[in-house]
N, C-alpha and C positions, 0 to 999 in steps of 0.2 A: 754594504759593510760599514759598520760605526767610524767613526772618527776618532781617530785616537790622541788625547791630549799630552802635551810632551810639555815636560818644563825645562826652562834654561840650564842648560850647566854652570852658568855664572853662580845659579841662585841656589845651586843643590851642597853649598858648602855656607858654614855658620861659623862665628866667634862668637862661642858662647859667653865667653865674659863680656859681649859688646851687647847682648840681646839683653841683658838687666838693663844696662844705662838709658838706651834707647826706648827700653819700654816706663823708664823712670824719664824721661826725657819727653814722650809723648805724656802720660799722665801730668805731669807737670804744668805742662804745654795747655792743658784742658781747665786747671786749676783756675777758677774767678774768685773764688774765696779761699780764707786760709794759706793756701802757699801760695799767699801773692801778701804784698808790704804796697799799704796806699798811702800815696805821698801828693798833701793839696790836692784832692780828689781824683787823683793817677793809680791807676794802678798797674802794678810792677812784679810781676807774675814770675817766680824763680825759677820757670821752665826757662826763663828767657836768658839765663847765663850757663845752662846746658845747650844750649841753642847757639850761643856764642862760642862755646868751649870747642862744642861739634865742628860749627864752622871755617875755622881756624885750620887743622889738619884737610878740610875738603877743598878748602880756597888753594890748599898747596898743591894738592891733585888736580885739581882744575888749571892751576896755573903751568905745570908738569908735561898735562895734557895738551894743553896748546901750544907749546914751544914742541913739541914734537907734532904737531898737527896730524895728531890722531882725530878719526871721526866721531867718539864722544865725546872730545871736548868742544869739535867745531859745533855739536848736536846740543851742548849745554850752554855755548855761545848764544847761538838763536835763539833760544826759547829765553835767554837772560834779558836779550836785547829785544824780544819781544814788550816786554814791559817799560824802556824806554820814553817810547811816546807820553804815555798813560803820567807818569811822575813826573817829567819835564812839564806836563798842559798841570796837572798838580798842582805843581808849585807854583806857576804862575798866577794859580788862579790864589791859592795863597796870600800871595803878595797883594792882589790887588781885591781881598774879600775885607768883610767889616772886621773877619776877625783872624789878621793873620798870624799871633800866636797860637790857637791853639790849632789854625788849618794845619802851620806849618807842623805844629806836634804830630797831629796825626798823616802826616806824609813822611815824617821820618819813624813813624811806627811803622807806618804801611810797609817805607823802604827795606828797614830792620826786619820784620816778619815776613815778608812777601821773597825779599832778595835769600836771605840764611835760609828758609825753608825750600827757596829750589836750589842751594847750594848741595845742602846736607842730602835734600832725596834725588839728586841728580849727582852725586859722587860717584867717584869710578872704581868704587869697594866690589869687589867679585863677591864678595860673601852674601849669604841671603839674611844677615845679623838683624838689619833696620826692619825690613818686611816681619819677622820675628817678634822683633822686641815693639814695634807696634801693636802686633795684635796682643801680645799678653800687656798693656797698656790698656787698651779696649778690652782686653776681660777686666783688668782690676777696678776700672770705672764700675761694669755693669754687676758687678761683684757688690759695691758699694751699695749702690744702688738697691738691689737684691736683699743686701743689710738691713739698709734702712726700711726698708719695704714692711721686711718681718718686726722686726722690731716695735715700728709706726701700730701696725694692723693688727699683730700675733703675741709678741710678748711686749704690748703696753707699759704690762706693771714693770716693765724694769727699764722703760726706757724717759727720758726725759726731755722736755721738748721747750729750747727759750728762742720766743719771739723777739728777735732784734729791731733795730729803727728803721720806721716807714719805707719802704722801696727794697728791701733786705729779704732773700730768705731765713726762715727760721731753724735754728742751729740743733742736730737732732745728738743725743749723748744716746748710749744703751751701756749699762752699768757704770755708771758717770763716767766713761771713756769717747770722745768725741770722734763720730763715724762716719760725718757729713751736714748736707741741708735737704731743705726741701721746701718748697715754697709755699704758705699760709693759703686756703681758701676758704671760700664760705661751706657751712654745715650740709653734708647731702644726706637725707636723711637720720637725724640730729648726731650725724657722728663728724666730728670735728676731719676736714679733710686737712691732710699734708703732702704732697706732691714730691715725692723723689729726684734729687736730681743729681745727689751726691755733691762734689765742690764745684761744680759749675753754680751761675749766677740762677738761670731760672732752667724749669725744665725742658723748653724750646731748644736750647743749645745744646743738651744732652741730647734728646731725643736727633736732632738733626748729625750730629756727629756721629753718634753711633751709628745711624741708619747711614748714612755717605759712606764708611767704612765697610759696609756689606762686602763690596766688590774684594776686601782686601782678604776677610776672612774665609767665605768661598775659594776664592784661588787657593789658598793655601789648606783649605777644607777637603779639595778633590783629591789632594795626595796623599792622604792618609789611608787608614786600611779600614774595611767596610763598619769593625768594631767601634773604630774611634771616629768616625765621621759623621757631622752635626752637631755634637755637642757643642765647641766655644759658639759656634754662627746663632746656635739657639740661646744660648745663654745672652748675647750680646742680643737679640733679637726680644728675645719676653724681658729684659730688663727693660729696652725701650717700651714695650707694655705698661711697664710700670711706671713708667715718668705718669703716663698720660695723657703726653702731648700730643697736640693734633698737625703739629708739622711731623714730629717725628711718627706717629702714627699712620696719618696719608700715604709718608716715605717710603715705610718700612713695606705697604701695602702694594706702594709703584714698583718697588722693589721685586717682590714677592711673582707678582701678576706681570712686571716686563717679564725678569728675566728668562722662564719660559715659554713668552708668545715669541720672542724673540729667538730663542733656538726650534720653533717650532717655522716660523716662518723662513730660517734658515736650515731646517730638516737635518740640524745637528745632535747628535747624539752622542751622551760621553757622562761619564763620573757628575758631571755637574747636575744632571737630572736625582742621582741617589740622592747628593748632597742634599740640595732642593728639596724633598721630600725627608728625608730625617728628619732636618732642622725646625719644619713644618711641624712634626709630628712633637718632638721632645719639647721644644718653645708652647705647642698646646698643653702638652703635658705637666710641663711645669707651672702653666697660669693653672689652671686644673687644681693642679696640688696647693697653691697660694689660695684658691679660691674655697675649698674645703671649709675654711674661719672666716663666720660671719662678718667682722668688721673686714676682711679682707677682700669678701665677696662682696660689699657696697662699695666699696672702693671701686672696684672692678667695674661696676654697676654703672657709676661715675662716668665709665669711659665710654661704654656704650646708649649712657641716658646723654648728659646733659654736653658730654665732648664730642658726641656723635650726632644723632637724631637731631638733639635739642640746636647743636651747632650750624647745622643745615637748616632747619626749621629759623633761625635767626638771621640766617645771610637771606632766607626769602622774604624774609621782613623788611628787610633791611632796604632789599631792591625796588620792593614793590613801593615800599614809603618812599623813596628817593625818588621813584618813577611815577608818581602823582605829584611830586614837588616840581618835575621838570617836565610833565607833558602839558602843554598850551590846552585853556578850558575859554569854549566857544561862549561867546554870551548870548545868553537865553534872548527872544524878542520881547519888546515889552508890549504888553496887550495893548490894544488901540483904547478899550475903555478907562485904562490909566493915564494914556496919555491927554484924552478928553479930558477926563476930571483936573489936569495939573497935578495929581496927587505923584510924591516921591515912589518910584517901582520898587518892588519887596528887595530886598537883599541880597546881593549875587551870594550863590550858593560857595561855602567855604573852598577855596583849595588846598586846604593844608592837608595832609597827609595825617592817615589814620592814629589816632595817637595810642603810642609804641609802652609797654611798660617799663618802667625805670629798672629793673635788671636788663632786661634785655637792651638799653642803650649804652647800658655799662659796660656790656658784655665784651671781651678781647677783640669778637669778629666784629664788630660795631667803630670800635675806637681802632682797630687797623685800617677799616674802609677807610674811617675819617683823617686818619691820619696823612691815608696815601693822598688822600685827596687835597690837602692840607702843604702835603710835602711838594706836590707838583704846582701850586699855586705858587708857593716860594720860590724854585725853579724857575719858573716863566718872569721872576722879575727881571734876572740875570741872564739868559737861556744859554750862551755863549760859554762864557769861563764860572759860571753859578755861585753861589752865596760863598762858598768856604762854609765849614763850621757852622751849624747856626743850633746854638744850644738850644734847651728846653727851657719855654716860661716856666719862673718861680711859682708852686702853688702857692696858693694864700693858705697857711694855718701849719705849713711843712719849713722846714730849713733843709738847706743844702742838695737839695732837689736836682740841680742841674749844674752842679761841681765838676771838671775834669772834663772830658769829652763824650758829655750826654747831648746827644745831636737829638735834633726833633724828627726825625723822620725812623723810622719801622720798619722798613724794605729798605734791602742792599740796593737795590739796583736804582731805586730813589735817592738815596743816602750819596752813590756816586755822583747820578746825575744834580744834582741838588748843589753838590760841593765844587762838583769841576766842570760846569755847564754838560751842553752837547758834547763840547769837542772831547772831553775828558771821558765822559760816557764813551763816545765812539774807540776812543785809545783802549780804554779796560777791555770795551768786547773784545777790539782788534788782539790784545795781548791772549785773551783766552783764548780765541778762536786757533790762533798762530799754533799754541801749546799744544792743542787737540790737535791739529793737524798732521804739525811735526811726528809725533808721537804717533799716533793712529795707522799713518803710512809707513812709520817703522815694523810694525806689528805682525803677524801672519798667523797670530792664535785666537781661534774661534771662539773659544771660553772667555778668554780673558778679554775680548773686543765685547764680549755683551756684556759680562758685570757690569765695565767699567763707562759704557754706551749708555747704559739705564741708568748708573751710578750719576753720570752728571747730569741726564734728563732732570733724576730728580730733585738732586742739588742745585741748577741754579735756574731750572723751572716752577720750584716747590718751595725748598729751603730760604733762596735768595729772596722771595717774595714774603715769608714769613719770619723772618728773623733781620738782624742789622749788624751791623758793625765791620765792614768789610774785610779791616786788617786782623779781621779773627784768625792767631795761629792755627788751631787744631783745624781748621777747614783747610790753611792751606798746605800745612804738613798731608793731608789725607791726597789734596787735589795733586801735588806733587809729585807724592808718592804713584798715583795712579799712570803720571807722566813715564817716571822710573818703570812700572810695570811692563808700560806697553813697549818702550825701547828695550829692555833689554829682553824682552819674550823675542823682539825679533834677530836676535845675536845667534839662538838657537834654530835648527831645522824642523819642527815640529809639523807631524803630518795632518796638517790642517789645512782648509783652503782660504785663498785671501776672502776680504768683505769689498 
């Protein structure tokens, strides 16, 4: 007999005038360009005083909660105090790095995003407003997105496209009204590419974001009626298509292929399977349709030539040159008749590794190897409490290059370790792991335990390795959120069995 998925009664009542703010509050929250004000190469993102405004009423419920020593507030406690260790070894390492203003800048960022975002998705709001007003937040991105797409590919003639300074996406207008960015590449096939990514920075953080959010849209996907079901999931889904990105593209695919091996090897059966398969269906459908115009269809082309095959085809390069640089080469004997005559022996045979062509060493998967490789070197001079901060060298022939807190490292999980040694590293897992925990063994819905099971597999096995910046909002509003999920799924009796 199927399994029947039940959702909380907390979550089946909405304030509708709270689900706009919230969903103005998440989009905000994602905003690197535009609605954000840079101050001495800071940027100060105007989700972050909805963010404050939010937290302020959640702090009072919080605070509510614990003087009656109710068990979500002692449940909000924990998982608070789970991040303790992590920003105490922080800051110290702060204090004693080369660069402790701007370490300490970004530990009181870290604190401000990290702490207000499990305030606000760990509030003791009964209504289902925040889960709501998030995903219509994730559609107006991917919506954007979608915008610019057509625009870029489909009606050219009316849109206009200004390249801003070096390191910048370029600022996309369609009928001189300003729609978004997208990031400048080289010509693929002599058509000038543009990259989607609406107001985020590059399209790695789109495509990562949206695709971490999967788990949120599905959940609230299964409960709708067979007519309306798949639509936002697909939408939000072929807009990540259209960034191009190959984190968000990997994701969306771990996504896609977990979350049915997973209800499969858990012989669960339920609405999640339809969902799955529509979103499937109409997300094809719509690239389909995008793909009909020629410049839309070399775009497309793009993702499967030179972000896919060619991508692959590069990291095998990459290893194999790496692994001629560092495998030990025997020396040949020298003939006895050379040694007789005194004559110098012919020339040890080169080791240097096969030489690589100059796009391909340029190429993103190239300069992340090297980077990571690069980041952990800097690590190991400190390994203990690590560098703090350690900006990016100044190009030669660029200005302002490495303003603000543009750290050298590529990968989060370097980025931590890098900044706050071992010990700090060891604090961040310990705080995440804490959160999963807490939260997981609240839980008793089978649905909602896979989304949100593959959701962080591939966020901080995927995402974390391809992207940086740790105290990025929108990750941890989504991560939060998923915490929210799984506690209050287990509030309700839902006829499903534990994992």
């Amino acid at each position: 007999m199927p399994l029947q998925f039940s959702i909380p009664s907390s979550l089946n009542k909405k304030n509708i005038w709270a689900v706009p703010f919230f969903a103005l509050l998440f989009f905000l929250c994602c905003a690197d360009m535009f609605f954000t004000t840079h101050i001495h190469g800071f940027n100060f993102r105007w989700g972050q005083i909805l963010l404050l405004a939010f937290a302020f009423p959640a702090l009072l419920r919080f605070k509510t909660a614990l003087q009656n020593h109710t068990a979500e507030g002692q449940t909000t406690l924990k998982i608070l105090l789970s991040w303790l260790p992590f920003f105490v070894i922080y800051g110290v390492a702060a204090i004693f790095s080369t660069s402790p203003l701007l370490t300490g800048i970004k530990w009181g960022w870290g604190v401000f995003n990290i702490g207000l975002a499990a305030l606000i998705c760990l509030d003791t709001r009964t209504d289902s407003s925040l889960e709501e007003g998030f995903q219509w937040g994730l559609v107006l991105i991917s919506a954007y997105i979608w915008l610019e797409s057509i625009a870029i590919y489909i009606l050219s003639s009316f849109t206009s496209i200004t390249d801003l300074e070096w390191g910048h996406p370029s600022e996309i207008s369609f009928l001189h009204l300003p729609i978004g960015y997208a990031q400048r590449d080289s010509q693929y096939h002599n058509l000038p590419i543009y990259r989607s990514n609406a107001f985020y920075y590059e399209p790695s953080y789109a495509g990562c974001a949206l695709t971490f959010a999967l788990f949120l849209l599905f959940f609230l996907d299964i409960r709708r009626s067979k007519s309306k079901s798949g639509w936002i999931p697909a939408i939000v889904l072929s807009a990540v298509m259209l960034t191009t990105s190959r984190a968000g593209v990997v994701s969306a695919a771990l996504f896609i292929i977990g979350v049915p091996t997973l209800l499969l090897l858990w012989r669960h059966w339920s609405t999640l399977w339809r969902s799955l398969f529509k979103t499937i269906l109409i997300s094809s459908l719509l690239i389909w349709l995008f793909c009909l115009f020629p410049n839309s269809r070399t775009y497309m082309e793009l993702l499967a030539d030179y972000n896919g095959a060619g991508a692959i085809n590069r990291l095998e390069v990459y290893m194999k040159n790496h692994s001629m640089l560092l495998s030990p080469k025997t020396a040949e004997p020298v003939p006895e008749t050379v040694k007789s005559a005194n004559l110098a022996p012919a020339a040890a045979p080169s080791i240097a590794a096969t030489p690589v062509p100059i796009e391909v060493k340029n190429s993103s998967e190239w300069g992340r190897l090297d980077n990571l490789k690069e980041s952990f070197v800097i690590w190991m001079q400190h390994p203990l409490l690590g560098n703090g901060v350690t900006p990016q060298p100044q190009l030669a022939g660029y200005q302002n290059t490495s303003k603000g807190l543009s750290q050298i490292s590529g990968v989060t999980w370097t980025e931590v370790g890098l900044e706050s040694g071992i010990l700090g590293f060891a604090a961040f897992l310990f705080a995440l792991l804490a959160n999963m925990t807490i939260a997981w063994r609240k839980s008793i819905d089978i649905n909602l335990k896979t989304l949100v099971l593959v959701a962080w597999i591939m966020h901080f096995g995927i995402q974390f390795i391809l992207s940086q910046t740790f105290p990025r909002l929108d990750y941890w509003l989504i991560f939060f959120l998923s915490i929210r999920l799984l506690i209050k799924s287990g509030e309700s009796k839902p006829s499903a069995f534990r994992v």
